[in-house]
C-alpha positions as CSV (number, residue, x, y, z in Angstrom):
1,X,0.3,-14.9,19.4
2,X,2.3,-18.0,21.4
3,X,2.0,-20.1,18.4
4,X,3.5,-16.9,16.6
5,X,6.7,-16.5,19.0
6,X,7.2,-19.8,18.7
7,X,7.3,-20.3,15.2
8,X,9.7,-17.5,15.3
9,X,12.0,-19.3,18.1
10,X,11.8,-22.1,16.4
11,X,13.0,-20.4,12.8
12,X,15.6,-18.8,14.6
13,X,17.0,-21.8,16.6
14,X,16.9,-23.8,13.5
15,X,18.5,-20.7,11.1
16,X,21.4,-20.3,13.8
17,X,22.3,-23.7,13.4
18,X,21.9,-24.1,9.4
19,X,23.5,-20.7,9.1
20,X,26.2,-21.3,12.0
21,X,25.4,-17.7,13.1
22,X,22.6,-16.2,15.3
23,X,23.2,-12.5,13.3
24,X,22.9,-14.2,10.0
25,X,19.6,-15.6,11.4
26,X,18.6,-12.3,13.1
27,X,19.0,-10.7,9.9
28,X,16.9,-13.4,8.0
29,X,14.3,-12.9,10.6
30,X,13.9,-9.1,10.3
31,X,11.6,-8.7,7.5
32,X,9.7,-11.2,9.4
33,X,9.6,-9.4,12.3
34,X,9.0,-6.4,10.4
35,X,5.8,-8.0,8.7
36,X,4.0,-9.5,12.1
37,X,4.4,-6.1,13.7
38,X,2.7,-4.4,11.5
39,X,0.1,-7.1,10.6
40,X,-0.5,-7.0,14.9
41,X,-0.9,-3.1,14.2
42,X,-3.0,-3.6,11.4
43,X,-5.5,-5.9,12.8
44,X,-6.0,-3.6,15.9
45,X,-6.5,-0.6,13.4
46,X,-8.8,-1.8,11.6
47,X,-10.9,-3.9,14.1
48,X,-10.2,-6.9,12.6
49,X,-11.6,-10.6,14.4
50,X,-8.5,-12.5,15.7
51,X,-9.6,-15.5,16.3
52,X,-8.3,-19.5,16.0
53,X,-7.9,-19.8,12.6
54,X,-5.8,-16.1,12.2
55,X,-3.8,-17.5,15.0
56,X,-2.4,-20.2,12.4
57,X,-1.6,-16.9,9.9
58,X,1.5,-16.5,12.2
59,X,3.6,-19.2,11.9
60,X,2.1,-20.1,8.2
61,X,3.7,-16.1,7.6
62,X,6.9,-16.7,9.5
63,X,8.1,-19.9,7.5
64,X,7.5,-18.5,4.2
65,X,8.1,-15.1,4.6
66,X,11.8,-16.6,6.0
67,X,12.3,-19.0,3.3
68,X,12.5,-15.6,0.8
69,X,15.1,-13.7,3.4
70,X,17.4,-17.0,3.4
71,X,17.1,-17.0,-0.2
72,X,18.2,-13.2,-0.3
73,X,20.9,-13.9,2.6
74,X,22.3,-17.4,1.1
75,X,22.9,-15.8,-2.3
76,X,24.5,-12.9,-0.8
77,X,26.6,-15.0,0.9
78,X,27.3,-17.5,-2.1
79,X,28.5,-13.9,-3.9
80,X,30.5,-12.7,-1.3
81,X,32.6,-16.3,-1.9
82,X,33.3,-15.1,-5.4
83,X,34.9,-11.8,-4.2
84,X,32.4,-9.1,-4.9
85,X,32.0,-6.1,-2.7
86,X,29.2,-6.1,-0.6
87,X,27.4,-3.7,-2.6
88,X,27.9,-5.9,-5.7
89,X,26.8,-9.0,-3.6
90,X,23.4,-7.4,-2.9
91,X,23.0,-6.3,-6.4
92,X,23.4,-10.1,-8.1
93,X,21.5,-11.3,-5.3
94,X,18.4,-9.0,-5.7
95,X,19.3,-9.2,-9.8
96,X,19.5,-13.3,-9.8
97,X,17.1,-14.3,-6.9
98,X,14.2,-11.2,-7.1
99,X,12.3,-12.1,-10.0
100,X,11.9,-15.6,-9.0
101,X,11.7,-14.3,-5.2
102,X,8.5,-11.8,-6.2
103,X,7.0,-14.2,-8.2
104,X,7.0,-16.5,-6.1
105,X,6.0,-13.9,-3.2
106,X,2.7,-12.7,-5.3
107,X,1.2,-15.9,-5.8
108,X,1.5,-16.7,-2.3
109,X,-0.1,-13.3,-1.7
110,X,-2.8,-13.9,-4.5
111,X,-3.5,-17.7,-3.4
112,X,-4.3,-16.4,-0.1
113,X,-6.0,-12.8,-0.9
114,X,-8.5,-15.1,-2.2
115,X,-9.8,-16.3,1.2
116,X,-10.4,-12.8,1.9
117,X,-13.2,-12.6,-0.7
118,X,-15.0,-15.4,2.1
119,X,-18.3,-13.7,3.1
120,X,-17.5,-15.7,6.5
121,X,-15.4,-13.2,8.8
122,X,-13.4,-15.5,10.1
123,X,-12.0,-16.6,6.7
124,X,-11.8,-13.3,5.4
125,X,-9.9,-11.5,8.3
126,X,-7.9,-14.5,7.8
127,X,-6.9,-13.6,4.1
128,X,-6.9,-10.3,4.7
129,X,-4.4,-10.6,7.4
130,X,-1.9,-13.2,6.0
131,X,-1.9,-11.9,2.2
132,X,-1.2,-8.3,3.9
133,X,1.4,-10.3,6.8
134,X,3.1,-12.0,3.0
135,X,3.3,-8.5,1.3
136,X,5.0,-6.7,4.2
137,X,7.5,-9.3,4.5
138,X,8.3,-9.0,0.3
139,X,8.8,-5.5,1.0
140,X,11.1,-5.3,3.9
141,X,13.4,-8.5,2.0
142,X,13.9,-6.4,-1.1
143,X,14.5,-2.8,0.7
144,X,15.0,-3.5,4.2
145,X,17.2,-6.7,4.1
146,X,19.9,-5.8,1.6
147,X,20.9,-2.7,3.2
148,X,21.1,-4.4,6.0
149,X,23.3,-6.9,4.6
150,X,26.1,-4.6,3.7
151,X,25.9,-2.8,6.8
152,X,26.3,-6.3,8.7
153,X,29.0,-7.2,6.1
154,X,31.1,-4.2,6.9
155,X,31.3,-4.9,10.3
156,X,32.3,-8.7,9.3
157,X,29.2,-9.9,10.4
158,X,27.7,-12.2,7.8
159,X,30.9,-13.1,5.8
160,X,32.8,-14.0,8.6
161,X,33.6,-17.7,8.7
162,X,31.9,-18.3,5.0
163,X,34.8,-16.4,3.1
164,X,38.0,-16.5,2.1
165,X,40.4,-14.0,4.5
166,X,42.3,-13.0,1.6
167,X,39.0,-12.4,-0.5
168,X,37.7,-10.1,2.1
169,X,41.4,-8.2,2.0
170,X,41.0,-8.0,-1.5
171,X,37.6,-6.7,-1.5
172,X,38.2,-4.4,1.3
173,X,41.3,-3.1,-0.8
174,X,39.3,-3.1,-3.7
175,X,37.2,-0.7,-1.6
176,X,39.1,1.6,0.0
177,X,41.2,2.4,-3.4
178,X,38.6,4.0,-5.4
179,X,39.4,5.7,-8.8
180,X,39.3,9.3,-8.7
181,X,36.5,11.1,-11.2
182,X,37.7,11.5,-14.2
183,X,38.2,15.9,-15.0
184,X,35.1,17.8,-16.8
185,X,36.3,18.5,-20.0
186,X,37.3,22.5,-20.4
């Protein structure tokens, strides 16, 4: 679990300076978060042998599992500089980076699922934890993370400092004025 934590303080001391924001690095870290919580749940559930070589499942989950929530975040952000809404930022983002991202997420799952097949328990509690630690964290990125982004993004969270001020007024604007729904046809 130490080796865990710190991985984690270490992502998020390194994200807040790359990023130049500790919410734009809690935000990249909640998925994360999300994904060793319930891979500690998990492995008490279901009994599972924690032992050295899980303990390097932690930190093995926390730097790739963060290097698909920056991808999410940094694309998000690289929209928002164009002018699109929120909203619109998350979709390109998910549209441009999620094939790549899942793909990318899946054979990491796959590679290590494999070591789960091990008829040593140590090796297959390890696979068994990671690949399941790997999949949680591709699920909260793609549904937990965008929301989350335009919720931050409304309260000036994540844009702040990264865009334009007069291409948040315009997108704000943009917001606020929307077109009424056309009548139903008598």
């Amino acid at each position: 679990m130490l080796l865990t934590y710190l991985a984690i303080l270490f992502v998020f001391l390194f994200l807040s300076v790359r990023l130049r924001s500790v919410i734009r690095s809690l935000l990249s870290l909640v998925p994360v978060l999300i994904a060793v919580g319930t891979a500690s749940l998990v492995a008490f559930a279901f009994s599972l042998k924690l032992s050295p070589i899980t303990a390097v499942g932690g930190p093995l989950v926390v730097a790739a599992c963060t290097e698909f929530t920056s991808l999410i975040l940094l694309r998000f952000v690289e929209e928002r500089r164009r002018g699109l809404t929120p909203e619109e930022s998350v979709e390109v983002a998910a549209s441009r980076t999620g094939r790549a991202f899942i793909v990318s997420a899946l054979t990491a799952i796959a590679g290590v699922a494999v070591i789960a097949t091990s008829s040593l328990p140590l090796l297959r509690d390890f696979g068994i934890i990671v690949a399941m630690n790997v999949a949680v964290a591709l699920l909260s990125a793609l549904v937990v993370l965008p929301p989350m982004l335009v919720w931050a993004d409304r309260r000036n969270w994540v844009s702040r400092g990264l865009v334009k001020p007069e291409i948040l007024e315009r997108t704000a604007a943009r917001e606020r004025i929307e077109p009424a729904p056309a009548p139903a046809p008598s």
